[in-house]
C-alpha positions in Angstrom: 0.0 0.0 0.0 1.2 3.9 -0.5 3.6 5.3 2.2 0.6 6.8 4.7 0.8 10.7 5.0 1.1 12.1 8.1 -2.7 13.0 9.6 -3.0 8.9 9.1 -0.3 8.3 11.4 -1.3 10.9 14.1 -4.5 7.9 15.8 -2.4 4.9 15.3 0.2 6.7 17.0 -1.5 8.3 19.5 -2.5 4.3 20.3 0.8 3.3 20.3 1.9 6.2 22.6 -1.4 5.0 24.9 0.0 1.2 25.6 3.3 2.7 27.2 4.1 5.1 29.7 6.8 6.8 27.6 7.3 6.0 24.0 10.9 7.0 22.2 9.4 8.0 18.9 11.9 5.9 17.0 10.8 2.8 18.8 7.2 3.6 17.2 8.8 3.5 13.2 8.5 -0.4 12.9 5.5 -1.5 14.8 3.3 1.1 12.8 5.1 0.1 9.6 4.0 -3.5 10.6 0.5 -2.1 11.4 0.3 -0.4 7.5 1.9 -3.1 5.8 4.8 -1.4 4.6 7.1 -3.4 2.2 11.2 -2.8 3.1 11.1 -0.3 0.2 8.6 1.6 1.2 10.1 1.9 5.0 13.5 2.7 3.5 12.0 5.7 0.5 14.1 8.5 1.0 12.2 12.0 1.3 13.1 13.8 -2.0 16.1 15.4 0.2 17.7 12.4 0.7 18.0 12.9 4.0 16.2 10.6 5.9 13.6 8.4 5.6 10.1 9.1 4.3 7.7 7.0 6.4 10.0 8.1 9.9 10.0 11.5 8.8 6.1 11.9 8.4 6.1 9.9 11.7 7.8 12.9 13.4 5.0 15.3 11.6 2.1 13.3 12.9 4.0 13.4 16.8 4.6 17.1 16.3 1.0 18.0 15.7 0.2 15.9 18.3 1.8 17.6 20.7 0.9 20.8 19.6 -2.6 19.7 20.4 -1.6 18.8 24.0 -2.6 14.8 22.8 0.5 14.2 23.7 3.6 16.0 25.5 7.6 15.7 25.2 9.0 14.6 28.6 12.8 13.9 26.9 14.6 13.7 24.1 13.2 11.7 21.3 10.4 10.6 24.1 6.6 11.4 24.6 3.7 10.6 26.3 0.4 10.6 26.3 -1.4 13.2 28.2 -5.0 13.1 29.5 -6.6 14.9 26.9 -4.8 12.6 24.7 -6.9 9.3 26.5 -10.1 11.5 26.0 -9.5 11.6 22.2 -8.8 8.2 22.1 -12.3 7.7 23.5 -14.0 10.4 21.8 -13.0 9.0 17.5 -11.4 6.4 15.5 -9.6 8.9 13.6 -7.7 12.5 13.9 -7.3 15.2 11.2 -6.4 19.2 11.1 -10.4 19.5 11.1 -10.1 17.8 14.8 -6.7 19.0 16.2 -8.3 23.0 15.3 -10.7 22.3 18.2 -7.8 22.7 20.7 -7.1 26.2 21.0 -3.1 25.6 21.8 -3.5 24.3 18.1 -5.2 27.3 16.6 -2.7 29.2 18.3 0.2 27.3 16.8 -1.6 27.5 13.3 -1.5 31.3 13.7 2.0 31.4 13.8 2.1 29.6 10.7 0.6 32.8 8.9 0.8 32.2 4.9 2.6 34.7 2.6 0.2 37.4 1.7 -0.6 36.0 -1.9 -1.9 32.9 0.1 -3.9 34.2 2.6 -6.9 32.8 1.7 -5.5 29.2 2.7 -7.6 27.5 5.0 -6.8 26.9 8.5 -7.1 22.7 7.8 -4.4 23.2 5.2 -0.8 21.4 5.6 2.1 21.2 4.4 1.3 18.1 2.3 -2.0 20.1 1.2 -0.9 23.0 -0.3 -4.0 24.6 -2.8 -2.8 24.4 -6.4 -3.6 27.9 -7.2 -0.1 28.8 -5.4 3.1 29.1 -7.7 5.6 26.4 -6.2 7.8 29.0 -4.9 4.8 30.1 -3.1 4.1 26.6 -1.8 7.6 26.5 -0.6 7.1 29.4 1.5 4.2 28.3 3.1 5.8 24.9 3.7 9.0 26.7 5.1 6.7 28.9 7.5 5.2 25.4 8.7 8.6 24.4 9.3 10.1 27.3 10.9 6.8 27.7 13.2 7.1 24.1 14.4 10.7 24.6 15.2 9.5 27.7 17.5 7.2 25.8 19.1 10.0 22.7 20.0 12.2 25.9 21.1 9.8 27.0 23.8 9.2 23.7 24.9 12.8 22.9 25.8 13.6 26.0 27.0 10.7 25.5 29.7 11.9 22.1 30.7 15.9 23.3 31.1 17.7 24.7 34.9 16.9 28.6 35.1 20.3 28.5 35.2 21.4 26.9 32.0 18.5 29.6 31.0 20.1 32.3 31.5 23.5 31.0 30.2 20.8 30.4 26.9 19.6 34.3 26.9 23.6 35.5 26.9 24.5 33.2 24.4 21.7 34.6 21.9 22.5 38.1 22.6 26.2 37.9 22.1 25.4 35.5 18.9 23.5 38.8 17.9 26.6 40.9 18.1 26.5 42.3 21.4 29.7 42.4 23.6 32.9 43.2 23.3 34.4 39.3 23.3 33.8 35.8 24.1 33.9 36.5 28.0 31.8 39.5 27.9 28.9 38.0 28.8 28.2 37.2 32.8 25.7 34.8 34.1 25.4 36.2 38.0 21.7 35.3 38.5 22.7 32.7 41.3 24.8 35.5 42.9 21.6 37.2 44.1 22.7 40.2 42.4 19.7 42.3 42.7 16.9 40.9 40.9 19.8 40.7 37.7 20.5 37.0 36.0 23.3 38.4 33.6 25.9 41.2 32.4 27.0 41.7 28.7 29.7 44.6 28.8 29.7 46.4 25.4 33.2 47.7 25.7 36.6 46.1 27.0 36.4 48.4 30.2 32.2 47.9 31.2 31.3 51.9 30.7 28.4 50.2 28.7 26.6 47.3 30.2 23.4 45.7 29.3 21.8 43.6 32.2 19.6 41.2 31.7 16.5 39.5 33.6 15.7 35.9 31.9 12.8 34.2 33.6 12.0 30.3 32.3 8.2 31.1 32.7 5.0 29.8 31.9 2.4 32.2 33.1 2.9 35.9 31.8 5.1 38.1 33.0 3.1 41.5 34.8 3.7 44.6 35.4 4.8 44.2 39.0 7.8 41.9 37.4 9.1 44.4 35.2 8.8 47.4 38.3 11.0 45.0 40.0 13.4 44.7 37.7 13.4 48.2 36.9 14.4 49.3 40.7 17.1 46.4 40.3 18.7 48.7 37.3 18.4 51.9 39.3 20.5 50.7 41.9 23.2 49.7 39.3 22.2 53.2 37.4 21.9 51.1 34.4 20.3 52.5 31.2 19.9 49.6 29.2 17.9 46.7 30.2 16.7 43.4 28.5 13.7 41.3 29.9 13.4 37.7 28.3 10.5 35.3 29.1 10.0 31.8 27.5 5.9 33.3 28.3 4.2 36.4 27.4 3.8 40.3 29.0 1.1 41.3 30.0 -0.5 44.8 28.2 -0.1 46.2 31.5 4.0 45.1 31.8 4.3 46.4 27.4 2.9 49.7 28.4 4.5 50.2 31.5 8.1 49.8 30.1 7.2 52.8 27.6 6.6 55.2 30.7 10.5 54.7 32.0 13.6 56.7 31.3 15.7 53.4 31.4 15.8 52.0 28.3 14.2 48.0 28.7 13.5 46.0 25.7 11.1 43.1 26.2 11.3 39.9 24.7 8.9 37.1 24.7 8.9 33.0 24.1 8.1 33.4 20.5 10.2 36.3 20.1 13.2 34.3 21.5 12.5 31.5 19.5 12.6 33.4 16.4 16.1 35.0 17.3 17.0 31.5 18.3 16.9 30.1 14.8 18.2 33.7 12.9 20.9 32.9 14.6 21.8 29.5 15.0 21.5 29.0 18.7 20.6 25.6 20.0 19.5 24.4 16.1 21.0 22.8 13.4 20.8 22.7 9.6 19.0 19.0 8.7 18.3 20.1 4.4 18.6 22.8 2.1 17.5 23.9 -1.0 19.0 25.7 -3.9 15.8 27.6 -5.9 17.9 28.0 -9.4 16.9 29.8 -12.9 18.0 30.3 -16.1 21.5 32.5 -16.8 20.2 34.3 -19.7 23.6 35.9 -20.0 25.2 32.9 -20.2 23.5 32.0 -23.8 24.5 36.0 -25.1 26.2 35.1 -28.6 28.8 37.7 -29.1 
């Protein structure tokens, strides 16, 4: 039979996921294989990358999407589980599509971030990245697939950088900020947040002799940072008489916190989970390159006949 796409993987796996009280998502590859009939060619076809396999790599689709649902939740490398909401589904139907999966709002959320190029906006919110609408040019379709991509990269982001030490966190927030070009070197950047310092987690000095520092607050948070949060972390830079400040959440501000930072003198830049993410992946902290693709065209200069 064909190679399954990826929305008939995400029940059978959700099963599998159900019979075990964590499941390491490679250990799920044969048994559904077995349970689709796959021959050995069709469990060893090669996405058109080359890269890896096709039937694993759709496998890994139908777990991400799962997960952004809250069906099922990452609790270690290459391991999942399946939450409560996940048994309720398996209760509830006898199959899961986009159509289902939009009915959780941590879904729709996720789906958002997935905005299409502007030419495509009037994809529907059950399209994927295997259903792309033909009226789109394949460069199009690319984008939309890459902003797929990216979007579920963000979201794996967040969710490991709510399950790491505080303190490794903050070590995280330096690193990106220096990988952004601030600092003067390779040991400007401080971590001092278990130093009690004040209400500060980190230091990057912008010169050689620390006339310009920016300090940093990097909370690994869940619920929303308020206004109270940011007040305290504004007193914490008037008693260094700092100007610059930068507060990093793997959460959200509040309205209250975004317009209270517009009201000071000190300069404090907010920056939020997805924000982070984002910076994250522009600049190659904690990811890696897996594929990439060359979009070529015709050298009409080339074919110029003198």
């Amino acid at each position: 039979m064909p190679i399954p796409d990826f929305h008939s993987l995400m029940y059978p796996l959700l099963q599998l996921a159900a019979g075990a009280e964590t499941l390491r998502l490679r250990d799920s590859y044969a048994p559904l294989a077995d349970a689709f009939e796959l021959t050995p060619q069709e469990r060893h076809q090669l996405s058109p990358s080359g890269q890896q396999y096709l039937f694993n790599n759709r496998v890994t689709w139908a777990a991400s999407y799962l997960r952004k649902a809250g069906l099922l939740e990452s609790c270690g490398r290459g391991l999942v589980a399946i939450t409560p909401q996940g048994y309720v589904t398996l209760c509830e139907v006898r199959h899961i599509d986009m159509a289902y999966l939009m009915g959780f709002e941590s879904f729709q959320a996720f789906r958002r971030r997935t905005s299409s190029p502007p030419r495509a906006r009037s994809l529907d919110d059950q399209e994927t990245l295997d259903d792309v609408p033909d009226c789109l040019t394949p460069l199009e379709s690319m984008e939309v697939s890459w902003r797929a991509i990216r979007a579920d990269l963000e979201f794996d982001l967040i969710e490991r950088m709510q399950q790491i030490h505080p303190a490794r966190f903050e070590q995280l927030v330096i690193d990106v900020l220096m990988t952004m070009g601030y600092g003067c070197g390779e040991s400007a950047g401080q971590n001092v947040g278990q130093s009690g310092d004040g209400g500060i987690d980190g230091i990057i000095n912008e010169d050689p002799l620390g006339l310009e520092t920016i300090y940093l607050q990097a909370k690994r948070w869940v619920n929303p940072v308020g206004r109270p949060d940011i007040q305290k972390f504004s007193g914490a830079l008037s008693g260094k008489r700092a100007r610059k400040g930068v507060f990093i959440t793997t959460s959200h501000f509040t309205r209250e916190a975004q317009e209270y930072v517009t009201s000071l003198e000190t300069r404090i830049i907010l920056i939020d989970g997805p924000q982070l993410a984002r910076l994250m992946i522009d600049h190659n902290v904690g990811v890696s390159t897996v594929d990439r693709f060359e979009i070529k065209r015709l050298d009409s200069d080339y074919f110029l006949e003198e």
